[in-house]
N, C-alpha and C positions, 0 to 999 in steps of 0.2 A: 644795490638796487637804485634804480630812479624812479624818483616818485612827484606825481602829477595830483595836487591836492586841491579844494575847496574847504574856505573856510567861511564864516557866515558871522557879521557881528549879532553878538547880542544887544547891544545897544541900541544901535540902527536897524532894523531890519530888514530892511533894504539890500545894504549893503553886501556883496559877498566878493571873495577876492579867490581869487584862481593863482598857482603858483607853482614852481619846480623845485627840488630839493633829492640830494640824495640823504638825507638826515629829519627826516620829520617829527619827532620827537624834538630835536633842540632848534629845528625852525619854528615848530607849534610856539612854543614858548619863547621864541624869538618876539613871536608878532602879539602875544598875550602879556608881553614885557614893555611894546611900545618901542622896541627895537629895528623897526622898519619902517622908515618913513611916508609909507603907502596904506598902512593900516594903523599906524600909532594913534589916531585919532578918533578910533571907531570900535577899540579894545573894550569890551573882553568877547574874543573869538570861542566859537565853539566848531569841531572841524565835520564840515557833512559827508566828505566822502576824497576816500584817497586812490590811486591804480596806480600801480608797480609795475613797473617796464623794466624789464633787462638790458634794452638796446636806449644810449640817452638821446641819440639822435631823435626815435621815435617818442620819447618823451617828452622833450621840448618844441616838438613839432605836435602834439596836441594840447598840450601848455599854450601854446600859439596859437591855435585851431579853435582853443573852449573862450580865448581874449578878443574873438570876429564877433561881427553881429550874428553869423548863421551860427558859429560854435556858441553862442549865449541861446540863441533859440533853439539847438539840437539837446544842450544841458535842462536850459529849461520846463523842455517837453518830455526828456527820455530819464535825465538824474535825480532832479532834485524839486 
């Protein structure tokens, strides 16, 4: 499976980081470890919401989609 995740610091609250993984379990704890230099700084994540795609093309093509200004405001308004 490919999977198109949001994750949300606790720290910051602000902050939320959009991302692709076929492995979400040891990415989670990837980014809860400081093992990612995009979120290391804003640890400790809590995850708000995952979708699972079968095809990866279409999952890193919404991966791409939710990092736009209009994918941040369609998340926004419709996810989270």
């Amino acid at each position: 499976m490919h999977c198109v995740y949001v994750i949300k610091s606790l720290s910051f609250s602000d902050r939320i980081y959009v991302g692709y993984t076929t492995n979400l379990k040891r990415r989670f704890e990837t980014h809860n470890a400081g093992g990612s230099i995009y979120t290391a700084n804003y640890k400790p994540w809590k995850l708000l919401l995952y979708l699972n795609f079968e095809d990866e093309v279409k999952a890193k093509n919404f991966e791409r989609y939710l990092k736009t200004s209009a994918g941040k405001a369609f998340a926004k308004k419709r996810l989270w």
